[in-house]
C-alpha positions as a printed NumPy array, in Angstrom:
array([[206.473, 131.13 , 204.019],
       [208.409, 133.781, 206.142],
       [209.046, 135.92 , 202.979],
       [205.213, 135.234, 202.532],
       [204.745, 136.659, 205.807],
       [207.477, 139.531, 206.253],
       [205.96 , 140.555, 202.606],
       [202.597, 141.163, 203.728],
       [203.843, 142.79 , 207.094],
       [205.786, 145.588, 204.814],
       [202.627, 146.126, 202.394],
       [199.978, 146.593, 205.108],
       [202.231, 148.723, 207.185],
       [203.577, 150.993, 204.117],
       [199.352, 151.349, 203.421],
       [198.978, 152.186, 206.997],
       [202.049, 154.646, 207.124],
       [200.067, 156.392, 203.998],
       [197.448, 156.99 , 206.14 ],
       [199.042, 158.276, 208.825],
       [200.879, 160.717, 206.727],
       [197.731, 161.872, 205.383],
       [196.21 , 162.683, 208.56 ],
       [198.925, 164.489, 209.485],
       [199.404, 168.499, 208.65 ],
       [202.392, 169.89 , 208.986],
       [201.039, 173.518, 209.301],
       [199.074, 172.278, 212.605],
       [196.117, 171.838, 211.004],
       [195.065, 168.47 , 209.893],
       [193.037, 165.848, 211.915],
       [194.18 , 165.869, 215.338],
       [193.495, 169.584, 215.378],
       [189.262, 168.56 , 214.976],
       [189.677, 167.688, 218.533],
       [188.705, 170.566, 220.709],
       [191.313, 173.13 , 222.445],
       [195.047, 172.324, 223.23 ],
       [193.699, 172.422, 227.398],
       [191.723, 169.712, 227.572],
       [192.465, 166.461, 228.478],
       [193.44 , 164.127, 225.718],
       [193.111, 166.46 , 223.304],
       [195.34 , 167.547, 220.025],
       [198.774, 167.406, 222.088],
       [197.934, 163.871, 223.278],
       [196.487, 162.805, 219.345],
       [199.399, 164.692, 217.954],
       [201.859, 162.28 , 220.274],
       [199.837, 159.445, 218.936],
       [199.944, 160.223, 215.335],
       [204.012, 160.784, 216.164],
       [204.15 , 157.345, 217.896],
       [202.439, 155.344, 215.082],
       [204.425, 157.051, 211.95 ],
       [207.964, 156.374, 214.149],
       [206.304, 152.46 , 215.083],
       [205.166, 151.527, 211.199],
       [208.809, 153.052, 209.706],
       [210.204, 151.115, 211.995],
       [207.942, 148.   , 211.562],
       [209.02 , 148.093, 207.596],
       [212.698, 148.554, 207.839],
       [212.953, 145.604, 210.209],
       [210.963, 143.281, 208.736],
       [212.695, 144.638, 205.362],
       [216.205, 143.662, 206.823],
       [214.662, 140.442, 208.493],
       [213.178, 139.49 , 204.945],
       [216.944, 139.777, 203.383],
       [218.856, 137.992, 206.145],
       [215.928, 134.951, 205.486],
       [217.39 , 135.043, 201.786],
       [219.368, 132.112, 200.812],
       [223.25 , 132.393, 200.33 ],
       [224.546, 132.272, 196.862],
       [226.541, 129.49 , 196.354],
       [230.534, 129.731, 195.757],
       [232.233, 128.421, 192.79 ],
       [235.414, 126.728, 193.658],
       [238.727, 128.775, 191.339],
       [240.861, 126.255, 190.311],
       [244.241, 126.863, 188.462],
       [243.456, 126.684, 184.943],
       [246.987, 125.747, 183.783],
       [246.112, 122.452, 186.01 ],
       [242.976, 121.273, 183.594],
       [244.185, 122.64 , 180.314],
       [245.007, 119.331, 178.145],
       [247.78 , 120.414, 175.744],
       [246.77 , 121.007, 172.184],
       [247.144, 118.622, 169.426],
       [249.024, 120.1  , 166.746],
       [251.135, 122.702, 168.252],
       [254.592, 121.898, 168.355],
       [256.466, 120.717, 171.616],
       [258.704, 123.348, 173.362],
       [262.454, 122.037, 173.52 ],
       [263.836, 121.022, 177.11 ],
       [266.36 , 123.718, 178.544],
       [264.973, 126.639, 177.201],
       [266.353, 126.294, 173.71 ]])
């Protein structure tokens, strides 16, 4: 349910980042310069802060809800080493070793 969740939280803010980078022109051109002349009020400085904002605020949106999604991840379970000279059952036809070393 929370992957469910986090999963559709990454998707629609990765479409939205898209978006935003599309609007964007890195020459100064783009859509916040269809606004009108850099003096008036609320014009392409204040949609140009905006557009800044909102790429920062969805990058940040995914890579938290990315590491949020991994920490939610169950934990692999641990096998248990045991000394396998402990559960090895001797072998059937091989000779016994003599006592003492000889």
């Amino acid at each position: 349910m929370i992957t469910t969740l986090f999963s559709v939280i990454i998707c629609l803010a990765a479409l939205l980042l898209i978006l935003v980078v599309y609007i964007q022109n890195p020459k100064g051109g783009g859509l916040s310069s269809d606004f009108g002349s850099p003096t008036q009020l609320g014009g392409v400085k204040q949609t140009t802060e905006f557009i800044d904002k909102l790429t920062w605020g969805l990058a940040t949106t995914i890579v938290v809800s990315a590491i949020i999604m991994s920490l939610q991840q169950p934990k692999p379970q641990t096998i248990k080493k045991t000394n396998p000279q402990s559960q090895q059952a001797p072998a059937k036809d091989a000779p016994n070793a003599p006592q003492g070393g000889r």
